[in-house]
C-alpha positions as CSV (number, residue, x, y, z in Angstrom):
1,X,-27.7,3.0,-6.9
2,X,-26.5,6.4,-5.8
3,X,-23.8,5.0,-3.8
4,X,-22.6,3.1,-6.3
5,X,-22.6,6.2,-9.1
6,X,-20.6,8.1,-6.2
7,X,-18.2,5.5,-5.5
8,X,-17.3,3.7,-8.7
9,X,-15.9,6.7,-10.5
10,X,-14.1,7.4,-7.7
11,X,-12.6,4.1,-7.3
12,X,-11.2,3.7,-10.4
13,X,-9.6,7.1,-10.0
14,X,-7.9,6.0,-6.7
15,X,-6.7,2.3,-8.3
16,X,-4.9,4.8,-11.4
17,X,-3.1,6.9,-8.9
18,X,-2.7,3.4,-6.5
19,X,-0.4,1.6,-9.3
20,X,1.5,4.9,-10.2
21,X,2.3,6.5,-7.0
22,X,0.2,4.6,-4.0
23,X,-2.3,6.4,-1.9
24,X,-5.4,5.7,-3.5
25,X,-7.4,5.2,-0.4
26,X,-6.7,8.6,-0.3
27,X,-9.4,8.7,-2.8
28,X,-10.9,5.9,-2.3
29,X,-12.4,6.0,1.3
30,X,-13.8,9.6,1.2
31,X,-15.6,8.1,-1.6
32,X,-17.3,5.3,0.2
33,X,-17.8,8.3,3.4
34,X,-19.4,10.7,0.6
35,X,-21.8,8.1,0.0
36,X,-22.6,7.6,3.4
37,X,-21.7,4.9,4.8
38,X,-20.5,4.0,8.2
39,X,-16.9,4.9,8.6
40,X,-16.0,1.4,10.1
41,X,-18.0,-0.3,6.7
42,X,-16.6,2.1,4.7
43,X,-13.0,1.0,5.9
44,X,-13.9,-2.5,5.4
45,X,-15.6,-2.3,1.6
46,X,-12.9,-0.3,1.0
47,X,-10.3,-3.0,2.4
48,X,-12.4,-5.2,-0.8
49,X,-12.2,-3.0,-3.6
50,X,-8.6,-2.2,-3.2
51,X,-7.9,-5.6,-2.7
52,X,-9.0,-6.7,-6.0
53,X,-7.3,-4.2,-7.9
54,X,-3.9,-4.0,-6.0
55,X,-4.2,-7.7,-6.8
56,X,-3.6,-6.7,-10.5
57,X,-1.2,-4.0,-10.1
58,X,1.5,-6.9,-7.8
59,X,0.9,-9.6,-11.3
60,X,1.6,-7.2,-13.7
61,X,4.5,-5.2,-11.6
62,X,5.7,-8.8,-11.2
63,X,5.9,-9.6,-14.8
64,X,7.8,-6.3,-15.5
65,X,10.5,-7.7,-13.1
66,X,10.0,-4.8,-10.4
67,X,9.4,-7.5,-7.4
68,X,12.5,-9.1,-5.7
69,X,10.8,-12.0,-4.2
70,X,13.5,-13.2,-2.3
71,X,13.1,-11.1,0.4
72,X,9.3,-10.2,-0.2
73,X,7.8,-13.5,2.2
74,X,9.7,-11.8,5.0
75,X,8.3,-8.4,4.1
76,X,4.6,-10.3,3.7
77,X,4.9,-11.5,7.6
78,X,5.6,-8.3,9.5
79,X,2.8,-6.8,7.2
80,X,0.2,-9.3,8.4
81,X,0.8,-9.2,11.6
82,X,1.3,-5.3,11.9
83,X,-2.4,-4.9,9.8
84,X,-3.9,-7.6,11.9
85,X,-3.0,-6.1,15.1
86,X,-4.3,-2.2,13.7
87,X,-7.2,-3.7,12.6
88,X,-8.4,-4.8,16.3
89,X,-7.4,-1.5,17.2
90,X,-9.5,0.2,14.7
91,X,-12.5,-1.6,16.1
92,X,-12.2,-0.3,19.5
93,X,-11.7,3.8,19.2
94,X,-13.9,6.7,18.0
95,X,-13.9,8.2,14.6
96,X,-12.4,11.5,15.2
97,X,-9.3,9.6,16.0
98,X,-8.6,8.9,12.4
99,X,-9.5,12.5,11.3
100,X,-7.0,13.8,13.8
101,X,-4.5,11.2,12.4
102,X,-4.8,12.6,9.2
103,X,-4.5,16.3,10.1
104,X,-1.2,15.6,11.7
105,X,0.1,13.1,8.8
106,X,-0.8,14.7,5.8
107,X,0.5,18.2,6.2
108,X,4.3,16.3,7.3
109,X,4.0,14.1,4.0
110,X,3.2,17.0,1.4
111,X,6.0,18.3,3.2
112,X,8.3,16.0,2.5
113,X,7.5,15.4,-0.9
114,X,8.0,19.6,-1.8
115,X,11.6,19.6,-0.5
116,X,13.0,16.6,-1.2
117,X,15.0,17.0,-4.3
118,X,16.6,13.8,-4.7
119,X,12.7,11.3,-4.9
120,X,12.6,9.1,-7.4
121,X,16.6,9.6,-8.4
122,X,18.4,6.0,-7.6
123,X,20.8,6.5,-4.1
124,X,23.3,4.1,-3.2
125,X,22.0,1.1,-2.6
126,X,22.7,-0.6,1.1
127,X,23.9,-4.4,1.1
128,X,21.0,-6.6,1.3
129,X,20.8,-7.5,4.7
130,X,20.5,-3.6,5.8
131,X,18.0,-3.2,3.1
132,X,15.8,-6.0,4.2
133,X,16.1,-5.3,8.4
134,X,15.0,-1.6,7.4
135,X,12.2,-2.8,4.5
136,X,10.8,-4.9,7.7
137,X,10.5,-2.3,10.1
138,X,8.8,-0.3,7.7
139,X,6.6,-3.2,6.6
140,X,5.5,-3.9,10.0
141,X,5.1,-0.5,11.0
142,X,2.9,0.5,8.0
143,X,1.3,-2.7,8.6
144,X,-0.3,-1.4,11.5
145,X,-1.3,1.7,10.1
146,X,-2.9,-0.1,7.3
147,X,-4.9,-2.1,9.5
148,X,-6.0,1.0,11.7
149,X,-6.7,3.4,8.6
150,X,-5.3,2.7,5.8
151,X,-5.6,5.5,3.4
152,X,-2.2,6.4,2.1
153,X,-0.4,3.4,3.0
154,X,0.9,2.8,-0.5
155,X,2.3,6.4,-0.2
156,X,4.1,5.8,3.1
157,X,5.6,2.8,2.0
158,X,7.1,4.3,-1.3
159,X,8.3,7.4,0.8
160,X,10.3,5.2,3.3
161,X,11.5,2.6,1.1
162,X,13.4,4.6,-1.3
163,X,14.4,7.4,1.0
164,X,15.1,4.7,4.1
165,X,15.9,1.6,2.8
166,X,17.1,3.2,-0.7
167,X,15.2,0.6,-2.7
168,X,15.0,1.6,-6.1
169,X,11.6,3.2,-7.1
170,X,10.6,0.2,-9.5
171,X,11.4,-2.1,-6.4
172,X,9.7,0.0,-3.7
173,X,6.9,0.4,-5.9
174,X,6.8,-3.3,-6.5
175,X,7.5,-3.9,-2.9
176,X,4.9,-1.4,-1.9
177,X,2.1,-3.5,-3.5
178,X,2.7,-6.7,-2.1
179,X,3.4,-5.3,1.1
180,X,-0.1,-3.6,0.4
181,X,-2.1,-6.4,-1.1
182,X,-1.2,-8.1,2.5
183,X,-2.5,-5.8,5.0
184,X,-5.7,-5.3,2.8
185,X,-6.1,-9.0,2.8
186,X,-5.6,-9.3,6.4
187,X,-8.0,-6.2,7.6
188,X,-10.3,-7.1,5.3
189,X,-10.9,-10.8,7.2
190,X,-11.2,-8.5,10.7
191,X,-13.3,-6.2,9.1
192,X,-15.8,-9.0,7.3
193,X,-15.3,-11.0,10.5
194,X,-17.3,-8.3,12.3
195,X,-20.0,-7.9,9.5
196,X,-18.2,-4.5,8.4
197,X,-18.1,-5.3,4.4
198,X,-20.9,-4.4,2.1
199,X,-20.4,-7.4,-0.6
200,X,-22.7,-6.3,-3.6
201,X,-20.7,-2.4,-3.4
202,X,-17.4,-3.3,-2.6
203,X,-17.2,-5.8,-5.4
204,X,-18.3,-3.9,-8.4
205,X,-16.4,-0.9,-7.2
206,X,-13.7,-3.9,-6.8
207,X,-14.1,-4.1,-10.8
208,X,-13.6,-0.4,-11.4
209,X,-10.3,-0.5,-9.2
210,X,-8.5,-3.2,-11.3
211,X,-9.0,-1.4,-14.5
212,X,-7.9,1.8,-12.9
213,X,-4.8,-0.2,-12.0
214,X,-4.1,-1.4,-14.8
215,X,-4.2,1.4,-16.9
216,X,-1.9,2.7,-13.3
217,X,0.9,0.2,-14.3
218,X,1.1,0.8,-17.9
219,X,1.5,4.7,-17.6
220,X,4.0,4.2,-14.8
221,X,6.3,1.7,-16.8
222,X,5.7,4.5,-19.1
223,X,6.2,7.3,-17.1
224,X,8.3,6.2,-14.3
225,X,9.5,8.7,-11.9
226,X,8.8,12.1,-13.3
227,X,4.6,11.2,-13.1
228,X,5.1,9.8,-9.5
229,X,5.4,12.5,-7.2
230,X,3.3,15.0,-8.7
231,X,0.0,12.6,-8.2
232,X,1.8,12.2,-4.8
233,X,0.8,15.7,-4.2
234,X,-2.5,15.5,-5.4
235,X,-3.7,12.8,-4.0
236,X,-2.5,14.1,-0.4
237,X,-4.2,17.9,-0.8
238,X,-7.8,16.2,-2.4
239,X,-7.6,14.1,1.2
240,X,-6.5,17.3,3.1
241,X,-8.8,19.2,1.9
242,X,-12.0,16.7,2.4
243,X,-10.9,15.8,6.0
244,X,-11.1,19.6,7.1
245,X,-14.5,20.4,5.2
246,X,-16.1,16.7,7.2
């Protein structure tokens, strides 16, 4: 029962600050390590509960129109096969591996995010077949990240698709999650394949997560950009901080 007063809290906290600005593994899997499980079980339950409520977050981003379909199959491949692919890796290295991952990641996104002056303000949009070879790339590439770690992935992928592809960020958000609700799909089969999932936690937190999104998506079609890259911040220095102090 501890466990799951640690991590259900917590979880619905990450699937808020999932559906408004990504990242909430960022809060999410420290939650699971804080209760104390294994770190590759804790990737894998994890891989459940955000699942479920990213689930929510792509039908109701749908509805509001910010998913372009067209070209989202395509995106949906590369990030299958990219999070399959991390996933086996995952299985074979050490720990510390994706605590020094972090130390080097974080710092370069926070970064970012404090002197870039033009996020969340619309750029001039590329033709669609530019936007889609560079919305690949970036899917597959995440892809693999997602599958090998995982926490901050919806982050990543908002970053690189407005400021690379120069998606909107209604689209790249939309984009973000579907892209996202793929690679947790995918590494969550590796992960329950190799008897890395605790069911019974991972699906009530699973619960907490889609209300968190869902309350997520209503204050970002609310708030829009101005509420996006402050949580950005935040939810980068709480998994800072809780990597250096493990």
């Amino acid at each position: 029962m501890v466990q799951f007063f640690i991590v259900c809290p917590l979880v619905f906290l990450a699937g808020f600050a999932d559906a408004v600005a990504g990242g909430g593994g960022l809060i999410s899997l420290p939650a699971y390590l804080m209760a104390g499980l294994p770190v590759h079980t804790a990737i894998g339950t994890n891989k459940l509960s955000s699942a479920m409520g990213t689930a929510m977050a792509v039908g109701r981003f749908s509805r509001q129109g910010y998913i372009p379909w067209k070209g989202a199959a395509l995106y949906v491949a590369c990030a299958l096969v990219g999070s399959a692919g991390g996933a086996r890796l995952a299985l074979l290295l050490d720990d510390e591996v994706f605590r020094t991952v972090m130390l080097v990641i974080l710092p370069l996104t926070a970064l970012y995010l404090l002197r870039s002056r033009r996020f969340g303000q619309a750029r001039d949009p590329y033709l669609p077949p530019k936007t889609l070879a560079i919305g690949v790339g970036i899917a597959l590439g995440v892809g693999v990240y997602d599958g090998f770690y995982g926490p901050g992935t919806g982050t990543f992928l908002l970053l690189l698709l407005t400021a690379a592809a120069h998606m909107s960020l209604e689209n790249a958000n939309g984009i973000a999650k579907v892209i996202n609700l793929t690679t947790n799909l995918t590494a969550l089969v590796m992960f329950w394949v190799n008897g890395k999932v605790l069911l019974p936690l991972g699906l009530t937190a699973g619960v907490c997560s889609v209300a968190g999104n869902y309350l997520g998506t209503r204050f970002f079609d609310k708030g829009g950009a101005k509420a996006v890259k402050p949580v950005m911040l935040a939810v980068l220095a709480v998994f800072f901080i809780r990597v250096l102090t493990e």
